[in-house]
C-alpha positions in Angstrom: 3.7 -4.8 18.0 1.8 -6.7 15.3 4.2 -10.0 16.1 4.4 -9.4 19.7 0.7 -9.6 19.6 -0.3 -11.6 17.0 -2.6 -8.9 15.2 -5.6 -10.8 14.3 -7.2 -8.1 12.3 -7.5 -6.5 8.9 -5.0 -3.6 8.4 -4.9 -1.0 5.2 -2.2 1.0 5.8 -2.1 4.6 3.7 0.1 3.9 1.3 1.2 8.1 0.8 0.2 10.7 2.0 -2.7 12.7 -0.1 -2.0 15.9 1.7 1.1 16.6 -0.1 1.5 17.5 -4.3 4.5 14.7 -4.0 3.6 11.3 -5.9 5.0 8.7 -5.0 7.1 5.9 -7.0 5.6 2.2 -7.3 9.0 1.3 -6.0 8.5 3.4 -3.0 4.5 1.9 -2.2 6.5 -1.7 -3.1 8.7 -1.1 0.1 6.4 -0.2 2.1 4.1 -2.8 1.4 6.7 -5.1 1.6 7.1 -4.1 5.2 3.5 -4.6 5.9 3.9 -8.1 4.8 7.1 -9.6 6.8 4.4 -8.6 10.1 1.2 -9.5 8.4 -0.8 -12.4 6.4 -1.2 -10.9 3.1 -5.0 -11.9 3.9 -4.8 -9.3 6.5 -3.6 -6.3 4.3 -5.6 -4.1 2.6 -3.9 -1.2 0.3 -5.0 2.2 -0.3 -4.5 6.0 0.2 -4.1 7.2 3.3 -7.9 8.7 3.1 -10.1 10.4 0.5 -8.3 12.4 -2.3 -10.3 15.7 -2.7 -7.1 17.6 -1.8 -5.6 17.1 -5.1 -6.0 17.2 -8.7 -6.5 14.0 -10.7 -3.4 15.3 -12.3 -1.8 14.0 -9.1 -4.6 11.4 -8.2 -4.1 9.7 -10.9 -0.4 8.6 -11.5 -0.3 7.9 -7.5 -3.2 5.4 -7.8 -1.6 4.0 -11.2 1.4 3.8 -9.4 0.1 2.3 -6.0 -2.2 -0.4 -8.4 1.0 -1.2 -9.6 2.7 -1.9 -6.3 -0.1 -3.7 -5.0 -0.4 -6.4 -8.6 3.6 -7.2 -8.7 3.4 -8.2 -4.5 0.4 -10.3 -5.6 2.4 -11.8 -7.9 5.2 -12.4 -6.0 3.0 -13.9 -3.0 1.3 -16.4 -5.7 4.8 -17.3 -7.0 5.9 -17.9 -3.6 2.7 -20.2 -2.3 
């Protein structure tokens, strides 16, 4: 849908789910992102939780925003490469 229609807006997908003890891998979030991007202008994409994080511990919080920073700096990286 976001080809077929040429999505014009800004987009931030959640990048896991906060409802759930699970944390997620950088890898994983690198994926997904990487998804995102083959359908989107990296101008376009915005990356964050899927909402606010009061559900969990930072226990949890805190490796899944480490690890979803991470994700976000080595796409950067690749994009800049790439331009």
């Amino acid at each position: 849908a976001f080809t077929q229609y040429q999505y014009p807006n800004d987009i931030g997908p959640g990048m896991y789910d906060i409802h759930s003890p699970r944390v997620p891998e950088q890898e994983e979030m690198e994926v997904l992102l990487g998804h995102a991007l083959s359908v989107l202008d990296p101008s376009q994409l915005w990356v964050n939780p899927d909402c606010g994080l009061k559900t969990r511990s930072w226990e949890e919080v805190e490796p899944a925003l480490r690890a979803m920073v991470g994700a976000a700096r080595n796409l950067r990286k690749g994009i800049v490469r790439s331009s």
